[in-house]
Structure formats: structure tokens, C-alpha cells
RODOPA-96650 format. One line per field, with one value per residue (C-alpha): x, y, z. Coordinates in Angstrom, 2 decimals, padded with zeros to 5 digits, always signed. Each point is the difference from the previous one (the first is absolute). Layout:
# residues N
east: [X/...] $
north: [Y/...] $
up: [Z/...] $
***
This chain:
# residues 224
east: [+054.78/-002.84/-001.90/+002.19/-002.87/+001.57/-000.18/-003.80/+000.01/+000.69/-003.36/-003.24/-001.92/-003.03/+001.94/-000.90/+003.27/+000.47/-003.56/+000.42/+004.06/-001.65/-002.73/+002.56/+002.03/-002.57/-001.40/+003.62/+000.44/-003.50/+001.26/+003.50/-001.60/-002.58/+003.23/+002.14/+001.53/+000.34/+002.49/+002.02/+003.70/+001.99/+002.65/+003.53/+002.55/+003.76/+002.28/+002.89/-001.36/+001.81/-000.48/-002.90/+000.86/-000.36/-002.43/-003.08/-002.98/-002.58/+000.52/-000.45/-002.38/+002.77/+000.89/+003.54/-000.52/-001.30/+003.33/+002.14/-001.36/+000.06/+004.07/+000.40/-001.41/+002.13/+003.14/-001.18/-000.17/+003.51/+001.73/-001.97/+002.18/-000.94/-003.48/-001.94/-002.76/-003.60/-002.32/-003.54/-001.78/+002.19/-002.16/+002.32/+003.51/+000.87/-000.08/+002.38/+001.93/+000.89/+000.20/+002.31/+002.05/+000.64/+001.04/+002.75/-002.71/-002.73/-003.42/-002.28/-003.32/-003.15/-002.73/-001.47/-001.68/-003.22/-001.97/-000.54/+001.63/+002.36/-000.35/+001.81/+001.29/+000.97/+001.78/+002.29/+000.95/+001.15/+001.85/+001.94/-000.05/+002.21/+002.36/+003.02/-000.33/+001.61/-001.07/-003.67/-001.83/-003.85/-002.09/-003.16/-002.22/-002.42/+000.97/-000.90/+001.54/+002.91/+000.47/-001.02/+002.53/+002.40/+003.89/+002.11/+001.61/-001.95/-001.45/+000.76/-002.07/-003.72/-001.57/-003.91/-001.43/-002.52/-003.77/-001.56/-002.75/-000.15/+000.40/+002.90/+001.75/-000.51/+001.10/+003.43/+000.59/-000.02/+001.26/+003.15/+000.68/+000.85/+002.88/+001.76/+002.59/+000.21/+000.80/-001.30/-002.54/-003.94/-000.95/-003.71/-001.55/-003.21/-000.84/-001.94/-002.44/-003.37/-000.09/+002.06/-001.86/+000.92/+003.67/+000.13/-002.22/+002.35/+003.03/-001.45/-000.48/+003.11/+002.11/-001.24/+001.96/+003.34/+002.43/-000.53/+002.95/-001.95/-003.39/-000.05/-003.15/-001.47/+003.24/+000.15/+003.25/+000.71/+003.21/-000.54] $
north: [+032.97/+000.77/+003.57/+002.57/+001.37/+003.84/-000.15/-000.62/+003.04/+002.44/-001.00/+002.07/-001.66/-000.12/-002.06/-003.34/-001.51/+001.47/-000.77/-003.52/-000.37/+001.34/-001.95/-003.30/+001.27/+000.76/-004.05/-001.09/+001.79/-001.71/-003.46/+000.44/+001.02/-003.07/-002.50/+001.82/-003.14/-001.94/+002.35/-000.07/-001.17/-001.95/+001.82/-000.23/+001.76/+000.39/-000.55/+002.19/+003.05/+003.10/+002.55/+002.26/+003.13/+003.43/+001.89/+001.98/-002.80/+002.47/+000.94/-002.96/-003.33/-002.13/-002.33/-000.26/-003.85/+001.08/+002.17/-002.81/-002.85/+003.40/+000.04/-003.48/+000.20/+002.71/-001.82/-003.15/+001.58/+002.22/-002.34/+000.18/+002.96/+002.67/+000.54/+001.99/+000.10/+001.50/+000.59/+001.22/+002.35/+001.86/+002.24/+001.57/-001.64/-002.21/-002.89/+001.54/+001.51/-003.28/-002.08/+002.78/+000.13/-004.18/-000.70/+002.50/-001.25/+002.31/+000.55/+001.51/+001.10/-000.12/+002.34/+002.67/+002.23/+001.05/-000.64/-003.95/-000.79/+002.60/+004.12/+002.59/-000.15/-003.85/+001.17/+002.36/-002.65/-001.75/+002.73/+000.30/-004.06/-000.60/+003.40/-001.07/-003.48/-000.01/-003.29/+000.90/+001.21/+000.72/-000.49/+002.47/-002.21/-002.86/-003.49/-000.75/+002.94/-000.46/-003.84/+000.98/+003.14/-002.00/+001.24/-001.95/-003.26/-002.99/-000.69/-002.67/+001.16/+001.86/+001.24/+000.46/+001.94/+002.57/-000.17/-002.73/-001.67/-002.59/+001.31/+002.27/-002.60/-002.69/+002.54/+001.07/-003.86/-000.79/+003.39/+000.18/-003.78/+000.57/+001.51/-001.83/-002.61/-003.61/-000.22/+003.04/+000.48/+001.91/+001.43/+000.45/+002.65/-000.06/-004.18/-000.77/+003.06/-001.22/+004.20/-000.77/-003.51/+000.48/+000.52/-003.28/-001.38/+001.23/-001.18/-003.41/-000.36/+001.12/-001.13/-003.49/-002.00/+001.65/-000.50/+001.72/+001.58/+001.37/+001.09/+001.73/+001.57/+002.17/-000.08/-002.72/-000.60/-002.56/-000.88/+000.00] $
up: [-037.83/+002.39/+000.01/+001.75/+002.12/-000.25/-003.25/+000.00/+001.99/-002.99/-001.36/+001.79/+002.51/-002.39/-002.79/-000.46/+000.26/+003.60/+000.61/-000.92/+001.72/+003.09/+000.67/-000.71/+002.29/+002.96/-000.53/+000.14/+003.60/+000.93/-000.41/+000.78/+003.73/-000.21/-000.65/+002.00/+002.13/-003.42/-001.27/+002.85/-000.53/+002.86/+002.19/-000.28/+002.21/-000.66/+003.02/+000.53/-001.39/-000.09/+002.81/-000.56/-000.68/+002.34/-001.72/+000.44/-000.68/+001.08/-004.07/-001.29/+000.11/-000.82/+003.61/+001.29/-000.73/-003.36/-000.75/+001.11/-002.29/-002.87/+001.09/-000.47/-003.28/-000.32/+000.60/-001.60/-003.53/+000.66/-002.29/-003.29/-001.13/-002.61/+001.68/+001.87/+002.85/-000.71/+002.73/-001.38/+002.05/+002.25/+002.55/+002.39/-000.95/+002.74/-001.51/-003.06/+002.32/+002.08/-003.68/-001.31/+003.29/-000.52/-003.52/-002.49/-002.58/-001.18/+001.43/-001.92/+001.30/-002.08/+001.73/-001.46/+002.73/-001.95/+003.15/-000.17/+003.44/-000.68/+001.09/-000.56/+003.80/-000.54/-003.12/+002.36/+002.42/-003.19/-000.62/+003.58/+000.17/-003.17/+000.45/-000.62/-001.17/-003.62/-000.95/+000.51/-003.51/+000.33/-002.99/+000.36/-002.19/+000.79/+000.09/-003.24/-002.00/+002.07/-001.82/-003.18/-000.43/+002.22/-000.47/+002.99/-000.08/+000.91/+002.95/+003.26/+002.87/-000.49/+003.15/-000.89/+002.41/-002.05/-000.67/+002.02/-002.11/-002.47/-003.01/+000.84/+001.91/-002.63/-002.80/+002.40/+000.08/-003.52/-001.42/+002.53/-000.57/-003.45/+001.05/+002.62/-000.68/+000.57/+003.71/+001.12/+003.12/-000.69/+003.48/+000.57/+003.20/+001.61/-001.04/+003.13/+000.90/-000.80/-001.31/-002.33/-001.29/-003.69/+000.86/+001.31/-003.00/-002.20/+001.72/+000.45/-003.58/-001.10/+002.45/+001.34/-002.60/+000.66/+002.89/+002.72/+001.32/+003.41/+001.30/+003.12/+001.19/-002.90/-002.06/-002.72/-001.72/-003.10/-001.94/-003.89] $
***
């Protein structure tokens, strides 16, 4: 299993373990923007997508055209019974809300809000976004202690859309993988902003291989 970057975290910045994870991680960014257009993976859009939904995208990055191609997913994984839907990193709740609204399975949402692309004001429009949703159950941990203390059923559809660098994408990719079923559909965010270069390292490496299911603009979306 790769380094779960958070983890690192616990150790002081002066310790040489951080030190040395660190400075990996910074050369890793520098090359994923040099190659930039060799990790990029080819487009595929679904027909016949669902409607996209009526809600407020001024609280969220994720596209209407993004969302659909997420539904579809959605749908396309309805069957493998007995499992549930994770997204990791949920800011505001709009995308749990409209993943909750579309399935009777369970979504449960893996963000922790300690201030890594998550305030205390994002936090509250969690709150009000997944009011009354039963099937919504949010795990206030980090990615990675949220897999290794993980308590739910397995997994068919994982919506990555937290920390947007290499090593926290690549670890999200591996770590959530371990849990997902044959059949089952990994959804990647943010795979085509040269800001987010070691995103789309990671999900190049990891994902190049497997079938691609869809790949709208800056959403990348694989069958395992």
C-alpha cells in the first residue's frame, strides 16, 4: 500500500521522514507538469445520459456534464447489491446530496473538514445539503483512516474528489480500490487541469490499463 500522505502529517515538519516524503512529493508535481500531455487519457462520452439535475452549481466544481456521466455510473453499478457508494472529499454536499437522492443504496462521505479544502462554513452546507437524506453516513476521518477502520459493506461506485496532488490521489486510488467489487466503477475529479498535474499523473498510472467506462472533460471514470 502506498504512503497515506495524512498520515505523514502527524510527524513535525522538521522530522526526517516528512522532510524526505515532502521533497518526493514536490519533484513528483515538477514532472507530472513537464509531461503533462503524456498523461493525458482519451475522451469518451456516454449518450443518453440522464438529465442533469436542478441544483445550486455555484457550490460545487463538479459540471452538469460531470454529474451526469457520475449518474450513469450511478445507475450502472445499481445492480451489484449489498453495497454501497463512497465519495471522498465532500466540500459542500452537492454532489452527496444528488448521489444520495439517485440510488436507496448508501453513500457514505469521507471528508474530514480539518481545513484541507474543507472549513468550518463548507462543513455547514454539508450539514443543510444531506438533511434529511437517511442513506447518507459521513465519516469525519481522512481517506485513509476511513479504509483502514472501514465498517460498511463493500463498495461499487467511489467518487474521488479530495486532495488534488499526486501522492494523495495515487494513495485514494489504490487504498479505495481495495474495496470495490468486481464490476464496480472508480470515478476520478479534476484529471485535466494542468493545476492539478499530479492528479492526472496518478490517474494515468493507475487507470490507463483498465476500461474506461467515460471521460468527459476533467472527470475520468474506469470499470474494475
Amino acid at each position: 500500500m502506498k504512503t497515506d500522505p495524512f498520515a505523514i502529517k502527524k510527524y513535525p515538519k522538521w522530522n526526517l521522514k516528512r522532510l524526505t516524503f515532502t521533497a518526493k512529493a514536490r519533484l513528483i508535481e515538477q514532472e507530472a507538469r513537464r509531461n503533462f500531455q503524456k498523461y493525458a487519457l482519451p475522451e469518451k462520452l456516454i449518450a443518453n445520459l440522464p438529465s442533469a439535475p436542478d441544483i445550486d452549481y455555484s457550490n460545487t466544481a463538479v459540471t452538469p456534464i460531470q454529474i451526469q456521466h457520475l449518474l450513469q455510473a450511478l445507475s450502472a453499478t445499481e445492480y451489484l447489491i449489498d453495497t454501497v457508494v463512497v465519495e471522498v472529499g465532500s466540500y459542500r454536499g452537492v454532489t452527496t446530496q444528488v448521489l444520495a437522492n439517485a440510488t436507496s443504496r448508501k453513500v457514505i462521505a469521507v471528508d474530514p473538514y480539518i481545513g484541507y479544502g474543507g472549513s468550518d462554513q463548507d462543513y455547514c452546507y454539508f450539514q443543510k445539503s444531506i438533511a434529511g437524506l437517511p442513506n447518507v453516513i459521513h465519516e469525519r476521518v481522512s481517506s485513509g483512516e476511513a479504509v483502514r477502520n472501514w465498517r460498511h459493506s463493500r463498495v461499487s461506485l467511489v467518487f474521488i474528489d479530495a486532495l488534488h496532488d499526486y501522492v494523495n490521489t495515487a494513495f485514494d486510488i489504490e487504498a479505495w480500490s481495495s474495496l470495490m467489487v468486481k464490476g464496480s466503477i472508480l470515478a476520478m475529479h479534476d484529471t485535466d487541469q494542468y493545476s492539478f498535474a499530479g492528479t492526472r499523473k496518478a490517474v494515468f498510472e493507475a487507470c490507463n490499463q483498465k476500461k474506461q467506462f467515460a471521460h468527459p472533460n476533467n472527470l475520468t471514470l474506469v470499470s474494475l
